[in-house]
N, C-alpha and C positions, 0 to 999 in steps of 0.2 A: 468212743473218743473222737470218730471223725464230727460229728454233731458239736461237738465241743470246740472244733477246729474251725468251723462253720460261724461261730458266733459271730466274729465281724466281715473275716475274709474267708471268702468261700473254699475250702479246699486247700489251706493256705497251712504246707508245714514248714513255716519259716517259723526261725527261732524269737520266742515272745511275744506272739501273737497270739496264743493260747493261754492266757490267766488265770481260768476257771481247772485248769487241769493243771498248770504248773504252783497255785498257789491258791487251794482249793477255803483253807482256813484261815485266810488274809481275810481283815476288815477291808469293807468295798466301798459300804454308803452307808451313810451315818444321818443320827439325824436329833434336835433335842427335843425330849418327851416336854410339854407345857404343865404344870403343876396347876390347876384350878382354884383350889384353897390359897396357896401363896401367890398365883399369879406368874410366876418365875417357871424360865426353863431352865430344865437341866444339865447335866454332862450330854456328850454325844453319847448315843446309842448305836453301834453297829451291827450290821448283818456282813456274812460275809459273801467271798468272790462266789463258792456253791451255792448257798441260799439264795440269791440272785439267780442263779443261774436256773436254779431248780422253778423256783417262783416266774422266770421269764418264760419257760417252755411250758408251766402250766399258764399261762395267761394267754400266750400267743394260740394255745389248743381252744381255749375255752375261749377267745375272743372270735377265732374262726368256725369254730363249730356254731356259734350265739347267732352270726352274721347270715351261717348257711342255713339255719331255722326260720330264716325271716324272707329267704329265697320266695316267692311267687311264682316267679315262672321259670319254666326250662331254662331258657337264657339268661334270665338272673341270676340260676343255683350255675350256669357254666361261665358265667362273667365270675361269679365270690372264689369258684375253684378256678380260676386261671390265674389268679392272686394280684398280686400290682396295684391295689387300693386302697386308698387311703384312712387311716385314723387320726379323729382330730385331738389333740392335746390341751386342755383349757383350766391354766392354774398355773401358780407360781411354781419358783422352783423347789421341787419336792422327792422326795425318795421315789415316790412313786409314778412320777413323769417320767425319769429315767430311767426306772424299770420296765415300763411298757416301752421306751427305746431300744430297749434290748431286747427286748419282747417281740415287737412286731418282722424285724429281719426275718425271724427262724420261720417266719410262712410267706416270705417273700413282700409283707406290706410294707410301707412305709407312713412317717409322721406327715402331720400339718398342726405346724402351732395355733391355735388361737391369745390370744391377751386384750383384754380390756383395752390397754392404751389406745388401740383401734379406733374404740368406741365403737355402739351397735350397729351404726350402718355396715363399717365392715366388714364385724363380726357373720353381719347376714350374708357378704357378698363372699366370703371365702368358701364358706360352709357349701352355698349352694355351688361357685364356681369351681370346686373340687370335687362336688357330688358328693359329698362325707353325708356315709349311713351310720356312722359310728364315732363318737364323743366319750370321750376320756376324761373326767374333771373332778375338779375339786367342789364340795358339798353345794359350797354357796354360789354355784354356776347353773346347779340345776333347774331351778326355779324361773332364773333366767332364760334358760333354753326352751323350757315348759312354755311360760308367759308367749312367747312365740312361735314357738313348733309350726303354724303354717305358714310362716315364711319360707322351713327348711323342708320342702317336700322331700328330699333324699333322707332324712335325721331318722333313722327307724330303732336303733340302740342308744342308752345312756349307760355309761358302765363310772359310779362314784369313785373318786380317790378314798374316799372318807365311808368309813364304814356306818351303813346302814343298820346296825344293829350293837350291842353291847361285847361283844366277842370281841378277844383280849390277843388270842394268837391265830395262826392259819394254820395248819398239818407241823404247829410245836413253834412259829417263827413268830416275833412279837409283830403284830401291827402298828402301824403307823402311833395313832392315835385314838383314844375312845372318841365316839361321835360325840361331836357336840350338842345334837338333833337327840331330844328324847323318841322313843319308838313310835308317840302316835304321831311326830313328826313326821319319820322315816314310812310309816302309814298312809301320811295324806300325800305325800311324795308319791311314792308307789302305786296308789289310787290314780291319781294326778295324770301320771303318765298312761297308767290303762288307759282310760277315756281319751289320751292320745293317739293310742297305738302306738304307744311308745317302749320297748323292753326299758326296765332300768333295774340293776344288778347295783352292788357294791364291787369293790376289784377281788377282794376274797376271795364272792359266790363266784366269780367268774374264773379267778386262778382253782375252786374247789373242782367246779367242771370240770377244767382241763385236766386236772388231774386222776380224776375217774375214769375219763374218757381222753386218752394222751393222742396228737396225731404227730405221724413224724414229720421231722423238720422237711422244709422246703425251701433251702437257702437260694440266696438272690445270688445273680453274675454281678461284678465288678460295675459292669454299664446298665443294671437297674436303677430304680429311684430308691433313695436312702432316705429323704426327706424333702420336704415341700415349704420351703419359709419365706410366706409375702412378705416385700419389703414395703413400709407404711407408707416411703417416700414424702413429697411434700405437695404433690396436689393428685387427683383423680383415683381412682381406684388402686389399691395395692397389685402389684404383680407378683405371681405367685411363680417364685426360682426353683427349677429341679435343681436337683443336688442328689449326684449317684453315690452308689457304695465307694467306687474307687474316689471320688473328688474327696470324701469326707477321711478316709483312711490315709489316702497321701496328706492331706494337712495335719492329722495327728502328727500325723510320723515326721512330719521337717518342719514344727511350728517352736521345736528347741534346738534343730538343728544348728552345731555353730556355735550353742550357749553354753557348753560346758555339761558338764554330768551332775544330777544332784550326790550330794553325799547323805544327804536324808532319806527317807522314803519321799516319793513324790506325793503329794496332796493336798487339799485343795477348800475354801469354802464357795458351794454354788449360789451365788448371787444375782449374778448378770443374768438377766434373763435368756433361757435358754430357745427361746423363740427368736435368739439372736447367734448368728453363726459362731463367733468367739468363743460362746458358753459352750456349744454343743466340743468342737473343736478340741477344747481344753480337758472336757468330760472323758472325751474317746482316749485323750494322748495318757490321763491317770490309769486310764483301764489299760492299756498297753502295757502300761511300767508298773503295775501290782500294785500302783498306790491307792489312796483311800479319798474322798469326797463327801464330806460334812454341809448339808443343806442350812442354810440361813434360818433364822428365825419368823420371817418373812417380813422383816421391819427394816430396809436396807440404812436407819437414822442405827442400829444397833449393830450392826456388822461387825467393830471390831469388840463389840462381846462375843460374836458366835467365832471371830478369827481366835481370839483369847481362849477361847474355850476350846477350840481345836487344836492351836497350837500347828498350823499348817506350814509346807515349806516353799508353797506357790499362793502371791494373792494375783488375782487377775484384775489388773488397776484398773479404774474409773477417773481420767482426770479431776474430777467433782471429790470424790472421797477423798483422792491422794493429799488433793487442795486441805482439805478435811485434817488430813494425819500433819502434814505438817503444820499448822497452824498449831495443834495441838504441841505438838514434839517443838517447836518455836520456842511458845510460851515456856517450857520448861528447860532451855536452857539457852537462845541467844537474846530472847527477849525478858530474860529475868535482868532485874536492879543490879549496881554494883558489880563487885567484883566476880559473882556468880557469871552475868551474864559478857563479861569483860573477857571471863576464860572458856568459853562455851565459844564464843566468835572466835578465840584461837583454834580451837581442838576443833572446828568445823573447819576452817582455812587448812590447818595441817593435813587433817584427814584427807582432805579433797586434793593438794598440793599428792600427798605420798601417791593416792589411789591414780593419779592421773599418769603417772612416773613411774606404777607397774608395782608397786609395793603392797597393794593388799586393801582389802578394806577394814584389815581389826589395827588397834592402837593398846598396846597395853596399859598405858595409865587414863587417855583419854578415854576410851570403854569401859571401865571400870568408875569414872568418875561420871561418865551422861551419859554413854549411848546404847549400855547394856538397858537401862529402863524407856530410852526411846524405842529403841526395837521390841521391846515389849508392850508398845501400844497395841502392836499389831502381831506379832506372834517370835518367842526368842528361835523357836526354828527356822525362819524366814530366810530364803537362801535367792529367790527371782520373785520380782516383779514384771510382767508385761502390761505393757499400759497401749491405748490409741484414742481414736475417734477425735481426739483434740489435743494440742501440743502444751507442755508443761512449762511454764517461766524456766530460766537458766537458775538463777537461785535457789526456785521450787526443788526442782530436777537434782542439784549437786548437793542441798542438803539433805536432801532423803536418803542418796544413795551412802553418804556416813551417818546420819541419823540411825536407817535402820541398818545397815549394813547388808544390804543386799543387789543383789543385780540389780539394776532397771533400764530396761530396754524397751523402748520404741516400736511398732509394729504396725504397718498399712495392708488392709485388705478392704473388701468388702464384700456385702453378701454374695454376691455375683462369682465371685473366685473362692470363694468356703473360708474366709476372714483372712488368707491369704496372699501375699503379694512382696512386701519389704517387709524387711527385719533387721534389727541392732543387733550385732553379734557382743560378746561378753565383753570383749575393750574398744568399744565404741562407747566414748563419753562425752559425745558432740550433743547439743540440741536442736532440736527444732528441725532432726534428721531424720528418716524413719527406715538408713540403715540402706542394704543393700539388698537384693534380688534373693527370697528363700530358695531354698534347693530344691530343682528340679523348675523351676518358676521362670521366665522370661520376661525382661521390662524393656519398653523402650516407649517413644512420646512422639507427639504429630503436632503440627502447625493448629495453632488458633487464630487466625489471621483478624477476629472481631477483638480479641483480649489484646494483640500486638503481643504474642508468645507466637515465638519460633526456636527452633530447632537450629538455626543458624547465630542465634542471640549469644553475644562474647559477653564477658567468660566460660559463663554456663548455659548448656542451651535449656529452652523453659518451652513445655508444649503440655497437649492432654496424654496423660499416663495411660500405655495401653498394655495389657497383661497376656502371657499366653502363658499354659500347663496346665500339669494333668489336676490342678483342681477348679477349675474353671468352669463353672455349672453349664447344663445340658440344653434348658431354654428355658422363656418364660412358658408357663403351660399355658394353652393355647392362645396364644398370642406370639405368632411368626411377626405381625410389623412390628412389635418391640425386639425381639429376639434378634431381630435383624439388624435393627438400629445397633445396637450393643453389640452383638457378634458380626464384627465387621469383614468376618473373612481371614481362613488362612489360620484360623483357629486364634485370634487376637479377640480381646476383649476392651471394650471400650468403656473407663472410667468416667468419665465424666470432672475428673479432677487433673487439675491442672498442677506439673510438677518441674521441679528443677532436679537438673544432672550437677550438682554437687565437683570442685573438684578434686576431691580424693573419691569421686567414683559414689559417692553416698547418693539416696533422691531425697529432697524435701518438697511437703507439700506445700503450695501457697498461693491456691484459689482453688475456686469452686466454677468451671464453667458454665453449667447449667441456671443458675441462680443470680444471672447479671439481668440488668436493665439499665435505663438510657433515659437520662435527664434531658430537659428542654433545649438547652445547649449543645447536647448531640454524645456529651461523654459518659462513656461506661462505668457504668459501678459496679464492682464486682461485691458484697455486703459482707460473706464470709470471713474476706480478707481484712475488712475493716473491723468486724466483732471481735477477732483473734485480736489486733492489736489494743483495742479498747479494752479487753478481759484482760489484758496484762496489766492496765493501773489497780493497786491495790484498794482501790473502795471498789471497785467492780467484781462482782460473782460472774453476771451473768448480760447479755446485752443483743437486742436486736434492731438491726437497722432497715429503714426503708428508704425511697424517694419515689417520686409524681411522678410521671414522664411532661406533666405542663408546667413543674417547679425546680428551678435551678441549682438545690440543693437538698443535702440529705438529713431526716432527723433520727432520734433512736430511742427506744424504750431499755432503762437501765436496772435491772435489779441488783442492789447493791451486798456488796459483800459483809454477811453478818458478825465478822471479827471484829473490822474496822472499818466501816462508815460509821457506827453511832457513837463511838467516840473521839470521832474525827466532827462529826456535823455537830456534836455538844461543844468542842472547841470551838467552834465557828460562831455557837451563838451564844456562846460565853463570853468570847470578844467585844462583842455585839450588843449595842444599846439599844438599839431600836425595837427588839421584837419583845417587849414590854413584859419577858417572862423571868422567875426568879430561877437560881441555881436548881432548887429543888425538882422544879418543875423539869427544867433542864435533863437533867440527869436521870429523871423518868421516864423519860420520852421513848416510842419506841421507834423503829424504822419506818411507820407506817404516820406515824407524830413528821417525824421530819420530813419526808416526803411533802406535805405539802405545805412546807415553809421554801416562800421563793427563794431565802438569800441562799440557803441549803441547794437548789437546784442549781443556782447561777454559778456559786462558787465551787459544785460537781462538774458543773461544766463546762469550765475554765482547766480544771482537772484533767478530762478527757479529753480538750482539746488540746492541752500540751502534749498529752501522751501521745496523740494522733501526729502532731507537728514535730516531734524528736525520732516518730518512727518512718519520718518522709515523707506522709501521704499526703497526695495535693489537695490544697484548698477543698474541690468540691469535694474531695472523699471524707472531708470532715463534718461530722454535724454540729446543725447550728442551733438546736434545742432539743430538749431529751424531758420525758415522762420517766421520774422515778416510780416503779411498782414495786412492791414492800411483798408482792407473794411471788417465789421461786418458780420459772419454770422449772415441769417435771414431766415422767412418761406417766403419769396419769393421762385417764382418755379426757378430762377434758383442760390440758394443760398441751405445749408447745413442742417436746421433745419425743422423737420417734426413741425406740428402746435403744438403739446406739446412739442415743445422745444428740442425734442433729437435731435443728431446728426447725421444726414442722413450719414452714416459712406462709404458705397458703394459710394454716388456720391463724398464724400468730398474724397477719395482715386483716384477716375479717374479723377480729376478736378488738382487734386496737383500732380499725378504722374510723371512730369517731374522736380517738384522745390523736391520731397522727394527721386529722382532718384539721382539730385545733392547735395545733404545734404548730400547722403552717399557716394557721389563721393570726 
């Protein structure tokens, strides 16, 4: 039992920290089987909280014993047996990521994410600046890692997500999925890597080893490494964050603190990549509270099929998708014709009117006649939402939380502090707040004297957000001058984000420090500050800004919002005589058609220039001409957004540099 107790915290008999023993035939992680013939996935599939557990202790045996056969020298095989090393992770989010997360504690190792969004330079520079002899991944990674194996002189194991062979269960437990790879596939793979020197296993043969051959656990202190997650940042090399056992287990434990209790089970569909602190976070907090976690289909365009198909009582929000949901839930009742949509704007104003005034968020005639099928976009268990990384519209925001009828709450971390920092407690229905200081957490801010943010600024004072507690990561790995820069001392952690004190006490964020420059004229642009207000005109998805430092003003590349730009820019040239085209044509057109019709630009940016001029920003923070682009940034690697959603600013400036050359030409 004490083994058991060991799983997250070491030694640890405090009450519901132990899952596997208190709630042994509880579904844990779920996942849907892909039907080939039809094409379509299925129901969820669960294993339970023991089958995990059972599966994790063979894996964690069979991954350390694999590692110690590859030992060469004395000092090698007493480096793999002093434990502390690292396994890399390379694959969406999947049952079987998060089993090797549980997996590797019980011998003392811990993870390091890899993901494509990186793209391969990275991918080369983590592997090797971790030393990772051991990879973790999904099928279609291998080939990849092969193709290059001498860049990774430390790579000496590949252990597949994806089975290598046609075998259907492990010691009675279903696997994942049949291989996709017929065997003389899994054949020239396996060849492949000989002639590397490479082991490559399926996860099975390696959970079947441990099994054979069981070694006991070797559970980690609270101040080991629990996990290694480079942050992709916006220019030079990723930094790779430690993150101990205690950092990741105190933010399970107070990242609901404050929000109330479910009346569900707690559960979950995994989306967000878990090579991003939030996911992991959230992951640990379901394992806590016995509840269950349903992996995505890996299509995040179908998410709220795999939410529908779960039926979950936590979604962990993406501004992007949320945007998504209500648009959707909109259409179906404040933006429907007539009288439909006459009474749908009532029962949204009342709802939002009761909810704010302490009365609830259910309606009995209004739910029964809209918002029982809104909330079933996205699941009728739906009880909290937590959303970050970018602020939601005021209207966004209060029709969701009657639409679905669930919490939705605000939340500021970053990877540096284990996604921890502020949090909206359950009757906080302010905007554009990210709520007050989690428990156990400390906030306070410091002078930006180049921004003109101070601490002394009336009514609110406004400076960079500095964090201290106990989840507050341990360093960059090797690298002390960054470490330093950031860990200012006195156990403060320095954001890089620039906040206001609120005065009922709340912080909102509203710049970004690191990410200004400085026009010909001498004044500050801070770009962040500007895309947030631009992403609130409703033809806007998505928007990034630049300027010269030898030109006086700023321009922006816009990628417009796929609801309503195209029938907004077909009104425009429906009006419109000049552009010599007919209704039909009109009306066919697509985002990438209008794009480069100039009146469609001019009168977008006439658009964004009101929006800019009603939200106060001065003159130079406004731009004076914008490149509509018709493809979405995404965390694809060869797309603009790091996997928490910022804007990879560095590539998105060398990728536009010839269309932001001609803007100012």
């Amino acid at each position: 039992m004490e083994k058991t107790k060991s799983y997250f915290v070491p030694g640890s008999n405090a009450p519901g920290l132990s899952p596997v023993s208190e709630a042994p035939n509880s579904k844990y992680l779920g996942y849907r089987p892909f039907d080939p013939v039809t094409k379509t996935f299925g129901e969820y599939s669960f294993q339970t909280y023991s089958q995990i557990h059972k599966r994790a202790e063979n894996l964690s045996s069979g991954i350390f014993s694999l590692r110690l056969e590859k030992a060469e020298t004395l000092d090698e095989k007493a480096a793999v047996e002093a434990r502390n090393w690292p396994v890399c992770m390379y694959a969406i989010n999947r049952l079987e990521w998060t089993l090797t997360d549980r997996a590797l504690p019980m011998q003392s190792l811990y993870s390091v994410a890899l993901y494509d969004t990186l793209g391969q330079e990275s991918t080369e520079y983590i592997l090797n600046h971790c030393e990772a002899s051991v990879v973790v991944c999904s099928l279609d990674k291998i080939h990849k890692l092969l193709m290059n194996i001498e860049k990774y002189p430390y790579l000496k194991i590949i252990i597949s997500m994806d089975p290598l062979s046609n075998r259907q269960t492990v010691s009675g437990v279903p696997v994942f999925m049949p291989s996709p790879y017929n065997t003389g596939t899994a054949d020239i793979l396996r060849s492949w890597a000989k002639t590397k020197n490479v082991v490559l296993h399926d996860i099975h043969e390696v959970e079947e080893m441990g099994r054979a051959c069981p070694i006991a656990h070797h559970p980690p202190g609270p101040e080991d490494t629990f996990t290694m997650l480079y942050t992709s940042g916006t220019t030079g090399n990723p930094k790779g964050v430690v993150g101990t056992h205690r950092n990741y287990v105190t933010a399970a434990l107070v990242c609901f603190s404050g929000r109330g209790e479910f009346k569900g089970t707690p559960s979950m569909v995994s989306y967000s990549p878990l090579a991003h602190t939030s996911s992991r976070k959230y992951e640990i907090f379901i394992f806590f509270m016995k509840g269950f976690t349903g992996f995505y289909c890996g299509d995040v365009s179908k998410i709220l099929d795999d939410t529908r198909a779960l039926q979950p009582t936590f979604f962990n929000g993406i501004p992007r998708i949320l945007t998504r949901i209500y648009d959707s839930a909109a259409m179906q009742t404040i933006y429907s014709p007539g009288i439909k949509g006459k009474l749908a704007k009532l029962a949204v104003k009342t709802k939002i009117h009761n909810l704010k005034n302490g009365l609830g968020y259910s309606h009995s005639i209004y739910d029964k006649l809209f918002f029982n099928k809104t909330k079933s976009i996205v699941s009728k268990n739906l009880e909290y939402i937590l959303f970050g990384s970018a602020p939601l519209e005021a209207h966004v925001l209060d029709f969701l939380r009657v639409a679905l009828g669930a919490k939705m709450m605000d939340n500021y971390g970053m990877t540096e502090s284990s996604a921890i920092g502020l949090g909206q407690s359950q009757d906080d229905y302010t905007v554009n707040s990210c709520g007050i200081p989690n428990d156990s957490m400390e906030i306070r801010i410091r002078d930006v004297p180049e921004m003109e943010y101070f601490v002394t600024d009336s009514p609110c004072p406004r400076g960079e957000i500095l964090i201290r507690g106990p989840t507050v990561f341990k360093c960059y790995y090797k690298d002390e001058e960054k470490t330093n820069e950031t860990l200012i001392g006195d156990g403060w952690l320095a954001s890089g984000d620039i906040g206001r004190i609120n005065l009922d006490g709340t912080v909102s964020i509203i710049d970004r420090k690191k990410s200004i420059f400085k026009l010909s004229q001498g004044e500050y642009i801070a770009p962040e500050k500007i895309e947030i207000i631009i992403n609130k005109n409703q033809l806007v998805s998505q928007s990034f800004v630049h300027g010269i430092t030898t030109k006086n003003h700023i321009v922006g590349v816009i990628v417009p919002d796929e609801t309503f730009f195209a029938p907004w820019a077909a009104s425009i040239l429906l009006r419109d005589n000049t552009q010599n085209l007919t209704k039909s044509q009109i009306e066919n057109m697509t985002i990438k058609d209008f794009a480069q019709i100039k009146l469609v630009n001019s009168k977008l940016l006439e658009s964004i220039q009101e929006t800019c001029r009603s939200s106060k920003l001065n003159g130079f923070e406004i731009v004076k001409s914008i490149y509509i682009e018709h493809i979405p940034f995404t965390v694809d690697s060869d797309s603009f957004l790091t996997p928490t959603y910022k804007l990879k600013r560095f590539d998105a400036i060398k990728h536009y540099k010839s269309i932001i050359d001609h803007l100012y030409n």
